[in-house]
Short mmCIF file of the C-alpha atoms (twelve columns), coordinates in Angstrom:
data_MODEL
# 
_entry.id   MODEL 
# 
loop_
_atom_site.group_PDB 
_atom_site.id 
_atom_site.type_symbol 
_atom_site.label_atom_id 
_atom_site.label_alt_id 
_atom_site.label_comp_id 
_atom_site.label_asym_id 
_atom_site.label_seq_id 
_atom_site.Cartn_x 
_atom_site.Cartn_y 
_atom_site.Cartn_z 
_atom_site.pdbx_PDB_model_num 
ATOM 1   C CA . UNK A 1   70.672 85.332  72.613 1 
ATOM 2   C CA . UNK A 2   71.138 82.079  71.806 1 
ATOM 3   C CA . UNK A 3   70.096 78.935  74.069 1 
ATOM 4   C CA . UNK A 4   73.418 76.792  74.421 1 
ATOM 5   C CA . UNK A 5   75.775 78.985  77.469 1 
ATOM 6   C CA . UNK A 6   78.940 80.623  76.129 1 
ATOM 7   C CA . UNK A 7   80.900 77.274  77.265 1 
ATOM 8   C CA . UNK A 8   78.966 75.180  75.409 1 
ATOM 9   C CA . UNK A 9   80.106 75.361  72.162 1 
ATOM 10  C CA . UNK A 10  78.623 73.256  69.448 1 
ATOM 11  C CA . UNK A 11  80.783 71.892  66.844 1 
ATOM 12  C CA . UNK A 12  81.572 74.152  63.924 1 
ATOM 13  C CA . UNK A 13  80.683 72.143  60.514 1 
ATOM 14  C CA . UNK A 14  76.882 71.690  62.824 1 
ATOM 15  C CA . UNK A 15  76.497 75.318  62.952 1 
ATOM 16  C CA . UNK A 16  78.651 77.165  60.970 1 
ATOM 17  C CA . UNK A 17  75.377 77.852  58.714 1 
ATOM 18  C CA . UNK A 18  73.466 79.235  61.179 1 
ATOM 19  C CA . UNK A 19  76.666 80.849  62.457 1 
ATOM 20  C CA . UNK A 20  76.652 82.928  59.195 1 
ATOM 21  C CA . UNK A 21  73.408 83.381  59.336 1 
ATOM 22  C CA . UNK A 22  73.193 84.893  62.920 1 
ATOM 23  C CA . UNK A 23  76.502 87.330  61.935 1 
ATOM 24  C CA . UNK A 24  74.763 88.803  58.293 1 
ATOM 25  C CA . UNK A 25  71.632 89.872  60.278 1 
ATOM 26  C CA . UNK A 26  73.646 91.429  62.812 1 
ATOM 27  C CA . UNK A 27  76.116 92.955  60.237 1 
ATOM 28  C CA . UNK A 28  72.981 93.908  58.623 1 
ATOM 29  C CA . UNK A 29  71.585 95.739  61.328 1 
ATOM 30  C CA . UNK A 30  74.494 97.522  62.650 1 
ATOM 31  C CA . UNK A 31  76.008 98.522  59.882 1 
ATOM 32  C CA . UNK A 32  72.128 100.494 58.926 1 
ATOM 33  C CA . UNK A 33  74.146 103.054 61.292 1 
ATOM 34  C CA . UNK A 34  77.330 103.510 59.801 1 
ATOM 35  C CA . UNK A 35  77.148 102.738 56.163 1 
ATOM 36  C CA . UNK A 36  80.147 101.260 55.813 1 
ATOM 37  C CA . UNK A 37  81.148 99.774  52.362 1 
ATOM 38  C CA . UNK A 38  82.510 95.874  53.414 1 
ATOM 39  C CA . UNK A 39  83.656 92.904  50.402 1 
ATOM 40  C CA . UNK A 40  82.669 89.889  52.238 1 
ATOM 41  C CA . UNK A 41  81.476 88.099  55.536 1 
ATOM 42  C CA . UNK A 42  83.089 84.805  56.604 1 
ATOM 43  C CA . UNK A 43  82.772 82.575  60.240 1 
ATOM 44  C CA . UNK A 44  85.524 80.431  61.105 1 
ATOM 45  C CA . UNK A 45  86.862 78.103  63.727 1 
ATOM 46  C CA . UNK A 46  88.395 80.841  65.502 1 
ATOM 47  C CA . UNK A 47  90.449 79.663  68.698 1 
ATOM 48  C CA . UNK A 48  92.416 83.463  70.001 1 
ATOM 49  C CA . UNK A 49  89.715 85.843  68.056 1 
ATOM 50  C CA . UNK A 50  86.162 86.717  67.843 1 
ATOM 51  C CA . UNK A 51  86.524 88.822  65.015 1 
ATOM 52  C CA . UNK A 52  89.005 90.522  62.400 1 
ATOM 53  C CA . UNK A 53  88.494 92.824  59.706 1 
ATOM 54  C CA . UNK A 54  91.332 92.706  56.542 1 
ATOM 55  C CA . UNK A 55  92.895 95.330  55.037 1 
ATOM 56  C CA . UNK A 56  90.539 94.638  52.056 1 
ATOM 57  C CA . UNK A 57  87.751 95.242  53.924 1 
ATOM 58  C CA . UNK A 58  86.701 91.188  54.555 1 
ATOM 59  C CA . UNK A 59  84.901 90.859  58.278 1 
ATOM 60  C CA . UNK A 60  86.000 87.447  59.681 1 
ATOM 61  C CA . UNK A 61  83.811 86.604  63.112 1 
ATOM 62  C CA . UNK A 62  84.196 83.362  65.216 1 
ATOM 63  C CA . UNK A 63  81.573 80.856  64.867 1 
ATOM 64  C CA . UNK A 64  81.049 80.716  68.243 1 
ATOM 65  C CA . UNK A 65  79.366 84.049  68.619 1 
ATOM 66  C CA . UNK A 66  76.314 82.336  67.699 1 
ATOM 67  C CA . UNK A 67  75.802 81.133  71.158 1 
ATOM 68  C CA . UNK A 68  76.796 84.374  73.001 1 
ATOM 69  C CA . UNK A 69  74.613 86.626  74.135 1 
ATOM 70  C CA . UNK A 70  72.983 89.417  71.794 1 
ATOM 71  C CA . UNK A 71  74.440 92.324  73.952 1 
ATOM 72  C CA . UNK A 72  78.092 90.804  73.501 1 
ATOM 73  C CA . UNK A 73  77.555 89.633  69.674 1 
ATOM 74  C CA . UNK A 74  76.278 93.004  69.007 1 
ATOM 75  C CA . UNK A 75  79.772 94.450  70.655 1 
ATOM 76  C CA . UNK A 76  82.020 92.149  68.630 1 
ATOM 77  C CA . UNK A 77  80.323 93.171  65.352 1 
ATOM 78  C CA . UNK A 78  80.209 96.738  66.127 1 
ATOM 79  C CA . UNK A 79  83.884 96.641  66.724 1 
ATOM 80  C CA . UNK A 80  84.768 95.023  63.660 1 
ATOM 81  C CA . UNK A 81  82.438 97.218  61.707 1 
ATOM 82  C CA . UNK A 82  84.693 100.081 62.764 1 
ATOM 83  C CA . UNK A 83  87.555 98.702  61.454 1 
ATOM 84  C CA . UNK A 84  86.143 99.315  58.265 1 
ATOM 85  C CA . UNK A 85  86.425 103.133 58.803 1 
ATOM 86  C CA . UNK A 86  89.804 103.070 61.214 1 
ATOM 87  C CA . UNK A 87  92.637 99.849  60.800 1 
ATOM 88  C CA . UNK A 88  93.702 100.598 64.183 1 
ATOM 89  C CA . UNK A 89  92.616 101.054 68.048 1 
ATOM 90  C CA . UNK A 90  93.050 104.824 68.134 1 
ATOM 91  C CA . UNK A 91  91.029 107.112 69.889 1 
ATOM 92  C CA . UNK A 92  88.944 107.698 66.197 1 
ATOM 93  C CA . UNK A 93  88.519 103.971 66.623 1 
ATOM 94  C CA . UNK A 94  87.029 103.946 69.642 1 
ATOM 95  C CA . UNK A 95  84.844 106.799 69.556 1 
ATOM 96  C CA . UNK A 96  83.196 105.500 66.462 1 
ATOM 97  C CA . UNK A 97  82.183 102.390 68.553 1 
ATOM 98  C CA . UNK A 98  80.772 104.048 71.071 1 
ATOM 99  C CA . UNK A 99  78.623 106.006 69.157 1 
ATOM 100 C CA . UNK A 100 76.527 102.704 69.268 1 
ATOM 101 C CA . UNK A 101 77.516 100.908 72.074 1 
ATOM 102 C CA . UNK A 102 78.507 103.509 74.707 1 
ATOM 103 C CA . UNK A 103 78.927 100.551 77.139 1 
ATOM 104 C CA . UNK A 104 81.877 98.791  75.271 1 
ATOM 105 C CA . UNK A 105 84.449 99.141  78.010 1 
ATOM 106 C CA . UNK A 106 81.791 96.831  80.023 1 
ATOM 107 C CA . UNK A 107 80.797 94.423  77.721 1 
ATOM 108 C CA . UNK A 108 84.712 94.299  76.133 1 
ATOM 109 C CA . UNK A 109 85.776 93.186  80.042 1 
ATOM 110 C CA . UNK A 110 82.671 90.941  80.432 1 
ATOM 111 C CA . UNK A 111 83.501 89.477  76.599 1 
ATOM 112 C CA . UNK A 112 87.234 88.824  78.559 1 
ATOM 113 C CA . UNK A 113 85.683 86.155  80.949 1 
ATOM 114 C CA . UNK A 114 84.563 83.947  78.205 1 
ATOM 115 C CA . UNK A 115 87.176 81.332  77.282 1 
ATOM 116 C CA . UNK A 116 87.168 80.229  73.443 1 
# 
């Protein structure tokens, strides 16, 4: 977890760096689990999105996850990680994300509250 609160957001050429930083290691560590074969990792200034994943297999994350907390980061790059594996929200989809974060119904709702 970061230290600013959600609502706080800091502006994005300041810490779009550490932004991309924060999403590798986190890309990094989730995707230890699944294995999943990705071309590239980009933050942007993100206003209706936390995260996408392109049909050629690019993982796109909102800067702004950086000051979320880790429980909620950890959600939004476990969810795009699974896009990797399913382009869709089936049921496949979501099973594969719970496999890690069995929770995701909670911490999708809770996610919900924060305003970008």
């Amino acid at each position: 977890m970061q230290d600013a609160p959600a609502r706080s957001w800091g502006s994005y050429p300041a810490y779009k760096g550490r932004a991309l930083k924060h999403v590798r290691d986190l890309v990094q560590e989730w995707n230890a689990l699944y294995g999943f074969e990705y071309h590239q990792i980009r933050v942007k200034d993100m206003h209706t999105q936390w995260g996408s994943c392109s049909s050629d297999r690019r993982l796109n994350f909102n800067y702004r996850l950086y000051f979320l907390p880790k429980h909620l980061a950890d959600y939004i790059v476990v969810h795009e990680l699974c896009h990797l594996a399913e382009m869709n929200h089936s049921h496949k989809f979501w099973r594969l994300v719970a496999q890690q974060i069995p929770d995701y119904k909670k911490r999708r709702q809770e996610l919900k509250r924060i305003l970008l």
